[in-house]
N, C-alpha and C positions, 0 to 999 in steps of 0.2 A: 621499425615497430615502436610505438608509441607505449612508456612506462606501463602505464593503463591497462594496455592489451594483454589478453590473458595469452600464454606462451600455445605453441600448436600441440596436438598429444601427438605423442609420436606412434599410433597406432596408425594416424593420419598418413605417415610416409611411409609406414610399412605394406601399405595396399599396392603398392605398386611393385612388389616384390623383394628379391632379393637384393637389388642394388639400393632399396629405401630403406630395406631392416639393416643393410649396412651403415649405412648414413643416419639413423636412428643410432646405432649403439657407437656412431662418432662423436653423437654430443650427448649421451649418457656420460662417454669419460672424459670427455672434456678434451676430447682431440682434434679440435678445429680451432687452432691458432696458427695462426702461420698466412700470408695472403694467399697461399696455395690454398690451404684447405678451405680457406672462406669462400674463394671462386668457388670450389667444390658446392658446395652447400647452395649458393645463390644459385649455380646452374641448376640446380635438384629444385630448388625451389621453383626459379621459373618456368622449370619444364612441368612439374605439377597443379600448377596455378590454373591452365584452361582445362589440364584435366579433371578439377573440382570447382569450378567456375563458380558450378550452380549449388549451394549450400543449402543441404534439405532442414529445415524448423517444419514443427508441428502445428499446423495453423489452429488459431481458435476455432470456437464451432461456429462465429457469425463471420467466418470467410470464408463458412462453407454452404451458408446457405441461409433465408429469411427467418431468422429466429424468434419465437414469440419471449414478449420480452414480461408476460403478465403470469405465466406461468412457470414454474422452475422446474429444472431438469428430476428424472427418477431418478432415487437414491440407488446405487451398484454395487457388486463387488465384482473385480474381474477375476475368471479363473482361468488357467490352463491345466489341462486335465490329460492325463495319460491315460487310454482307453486298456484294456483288460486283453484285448486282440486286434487287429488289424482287420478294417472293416473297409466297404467302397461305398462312396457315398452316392449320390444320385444321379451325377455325372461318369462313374465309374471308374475312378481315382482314387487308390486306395489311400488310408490315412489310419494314425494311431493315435494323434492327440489332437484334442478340440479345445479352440479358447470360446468362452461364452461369458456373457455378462448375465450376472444372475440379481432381479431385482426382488421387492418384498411385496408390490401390491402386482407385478404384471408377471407372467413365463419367462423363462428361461431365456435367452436368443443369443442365437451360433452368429458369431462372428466369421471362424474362420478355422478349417481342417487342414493338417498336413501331419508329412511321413518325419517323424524324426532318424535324424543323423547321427547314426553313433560315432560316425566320426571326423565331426564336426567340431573345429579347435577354435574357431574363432566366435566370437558375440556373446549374448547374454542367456549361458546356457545355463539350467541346473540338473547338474547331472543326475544327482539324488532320485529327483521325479522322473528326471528323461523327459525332460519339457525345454521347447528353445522360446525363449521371451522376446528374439528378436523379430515374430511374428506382428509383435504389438509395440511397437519402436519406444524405447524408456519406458516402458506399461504404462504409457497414457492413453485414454481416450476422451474425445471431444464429442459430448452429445446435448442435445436440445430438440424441444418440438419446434415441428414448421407453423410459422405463422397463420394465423387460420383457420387450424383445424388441431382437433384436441388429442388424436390416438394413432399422427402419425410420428416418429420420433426419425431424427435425421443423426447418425454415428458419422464420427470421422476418424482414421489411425492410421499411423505410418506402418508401412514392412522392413526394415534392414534385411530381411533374411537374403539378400542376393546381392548385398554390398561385399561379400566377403571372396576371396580366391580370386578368379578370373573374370568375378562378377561386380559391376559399378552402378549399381541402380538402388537407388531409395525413393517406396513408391510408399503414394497415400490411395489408402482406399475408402470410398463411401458410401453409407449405405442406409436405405430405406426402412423402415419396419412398421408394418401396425400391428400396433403393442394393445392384446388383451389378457385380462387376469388365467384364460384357462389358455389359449395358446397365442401365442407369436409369430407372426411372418414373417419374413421378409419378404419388400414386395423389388428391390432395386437393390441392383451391388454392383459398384465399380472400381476403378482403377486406372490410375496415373503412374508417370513417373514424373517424379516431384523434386530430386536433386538424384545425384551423381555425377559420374563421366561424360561431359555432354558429348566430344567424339562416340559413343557410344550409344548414346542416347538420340542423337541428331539421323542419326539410321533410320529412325522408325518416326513416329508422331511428333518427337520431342518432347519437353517438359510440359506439364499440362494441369489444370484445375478444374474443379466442378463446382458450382453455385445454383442450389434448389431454390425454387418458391412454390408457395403454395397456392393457388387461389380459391376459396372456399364455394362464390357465385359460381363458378363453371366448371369446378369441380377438378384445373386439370393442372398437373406437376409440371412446374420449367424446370428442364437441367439446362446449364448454359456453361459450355466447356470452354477452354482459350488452350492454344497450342504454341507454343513457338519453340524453331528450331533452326540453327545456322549452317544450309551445306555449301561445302568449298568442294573445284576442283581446281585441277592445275591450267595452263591457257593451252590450246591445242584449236584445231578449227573450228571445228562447232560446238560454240560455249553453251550451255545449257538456256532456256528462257529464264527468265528472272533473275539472273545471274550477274552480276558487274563487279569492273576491277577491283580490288583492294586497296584503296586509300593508301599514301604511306605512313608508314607507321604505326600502320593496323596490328596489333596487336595478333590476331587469329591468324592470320596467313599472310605470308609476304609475295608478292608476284604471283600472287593465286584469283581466281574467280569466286565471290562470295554472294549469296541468297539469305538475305534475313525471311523469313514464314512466318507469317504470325496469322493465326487462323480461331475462328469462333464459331461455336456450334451451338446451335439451338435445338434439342429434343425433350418432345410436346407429351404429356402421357396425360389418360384422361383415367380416375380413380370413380372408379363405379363397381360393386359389389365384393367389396375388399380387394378388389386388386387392378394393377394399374396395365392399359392398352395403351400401345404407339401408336403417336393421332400422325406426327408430323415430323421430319429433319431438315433443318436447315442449315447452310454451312457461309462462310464469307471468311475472303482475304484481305487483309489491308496490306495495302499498296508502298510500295518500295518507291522511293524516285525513279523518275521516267518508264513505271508499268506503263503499258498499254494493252487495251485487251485481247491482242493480237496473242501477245506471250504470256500473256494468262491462261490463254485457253491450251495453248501450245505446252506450256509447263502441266496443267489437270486431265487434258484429253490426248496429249499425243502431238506429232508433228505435222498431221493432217487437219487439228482442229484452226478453224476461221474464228476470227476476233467476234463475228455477228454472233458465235454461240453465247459468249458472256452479256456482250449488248443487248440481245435478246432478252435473258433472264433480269437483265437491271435497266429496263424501259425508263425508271426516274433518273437514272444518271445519263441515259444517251440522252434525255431530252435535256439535260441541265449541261452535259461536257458538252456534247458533238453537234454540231453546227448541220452536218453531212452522214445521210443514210448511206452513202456507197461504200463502197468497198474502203476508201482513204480513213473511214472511223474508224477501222480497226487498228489502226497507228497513234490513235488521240492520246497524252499522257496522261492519266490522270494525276491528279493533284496527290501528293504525298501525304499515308494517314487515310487513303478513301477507304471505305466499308464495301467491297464486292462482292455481291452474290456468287457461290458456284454451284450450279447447275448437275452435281455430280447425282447421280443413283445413289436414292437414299441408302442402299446395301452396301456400297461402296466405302460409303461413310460411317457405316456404323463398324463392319468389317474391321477398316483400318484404325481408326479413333477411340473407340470403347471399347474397353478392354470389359468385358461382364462376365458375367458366371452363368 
């Protein structure tokens, strides 16, 4: 570690339980001398290292979407508020405290409900009110109007609330609103996971981001997602599609089979009489050394699907790779870094990828 570098907090190694709040309170007293104890510590370290791989920051608001840059954000105060009783909301999820951003020229707008934890020991709680701040990660929020158009406003905030016990997820949520003086909507709300445990995280979607625009001539909102996600198995017969050996010296898995996924989603909404309809989903994978879309298709539809289903759907790339309509395209590599279409049921996609309300 470099003078410079600010030292690690030791809440950091206590998330991983007891053997980290150990090793926390061995260099509180200063009992890591010895070359025993130093291996000690460097093992701890680098067993924790891929488990925090991915380090969650709060992005600005023009990494979250086309910002106008001629008009400035509404002045806010955030609150979190302890409700009077336990109420269920629309969904039918009961909750007791709401944070909201309260402005001076527009309504009110709910961010975000949930059940407070009495007992709950970890994060940024105050007990006083019985409000947990770790809903709104550091009480910051990122907001700005979208480019375009004058009364849609685009929020951004992190959640720690599921970083703490047996849970390793720091998600960012984002969300639409058109903002008028007598009421507020919301018209879009979602949800990533943005850092954590990627073992944990690599389960599901993976880490992931959203980027709005606006377009004012046709009226209709781009969200444009990115996914990526690394799964290993061990070697056995039938190694999974997309899957190839481990490099040595790989860091993540040694003698194991690894899949890097990095995935992009494009969902189309079209804003007509204050509120916004799904036009359209699109989804694409970019390509690993030696894809073909043989196990493309094999990796998204199963072990039954034929390479012709991806070729299909990306007519510009069979005419630019594949020489040969028969059956042998479906083994063509493509070029590492390709943009491939996949052809999945838009419900499929939305299902697994957007996390919304």
């Amino acid at each position: 570690m470099r003078r410079d570098e600010p030292k690690p907090k030791l809440s950091f190694l206590k998330r991983e339980g007891r053997w980290f709040d150990r090793l926390a309170g061995m260099i509180k007293t200063g009992k890591t001398r010895g070359p025993e104890k130093l291996a000690s510590i460097a093992a701890a370290l680098l067993l924790a290292a891929p488990l925090f791989a991915q380090a969650y920051k709060v992005p600005e608001i023009t990494d979250c979407g086309l910002i106008s840059t001629g008009q400035p954000p509404p002045a806010y105060e955030l609150k979190n508020v302890r409700l009077p009783q336990m109420v269920r909301g629309s969904n039918g999820v009961p909750h007791d405290c709401e944070i909201r951003l309260v402005f001076k020229d527009y309504s009110d707008l709910l961010l975000q409900n949930y059940l407070f934890n009495e007992a709950e020991v970890e994060g940024d709680i105050d007990r006083d009110k019985k409000v947990n701040w770790d809903y709104v990660r550091s009480r910051r929020i990122a907001l700005g109007w979208l480019n375009g158009v004058t009364n849609l406003l685009l929020v951004s905030w992190g959640d720690s609330s599921g970083s703490h016990g047996t849970g390793h997820y720091e998600d960012q949520l984002y969300l639409v609103a058109r903002m008028d003086a007598r009421k507020s909507s919301v018209l879009l709300k979602k949800r990533v996971c943005a850092g954590g445990r990627a073992k944990d995280i690599n389960n599901g979607a993976g880490f992931g981001s959203h980027y709005f625009s606006f377009d004012s001539k046709t009226q209709i909102l781009s969200d444009r997602m990115t996914f990526s996600r690394q799964l290993s198995v061990v070697p056995r017969d039938n190694i999974p599609p997309l899957h190839y050996e481990a490099k040595e010296g790989c860091e993540a898995a040694t003698h194991a089979y690894l899949a890097d996924i990095h995935e992009r989603i494009l969902h189309r909404y079209h804003y007509a009489a204050a509120k916004l309809q799904s036009l359209h989903v699109e989804m694409f994978y970019t390509t690993q050394s030696f894809d073909c879309s043989y196990d493309i298709a094999r990796f998204y539809f199963g072990p039954l699907a034929r390479g012709t289903l991806i070729l299909d759907a990306n007519p510009g790339l069979r005419a630019k790779f594949t020489k040969d309509l028969s059956s042998e395209g479906e083994w063509f590599h493509f070029p590492q870094g390709t943009l491939v279409k996949i052809p999945l049921p838009e419900i499929w996609i939305i299902n697994f990828y957007e996390q919304g309300y």
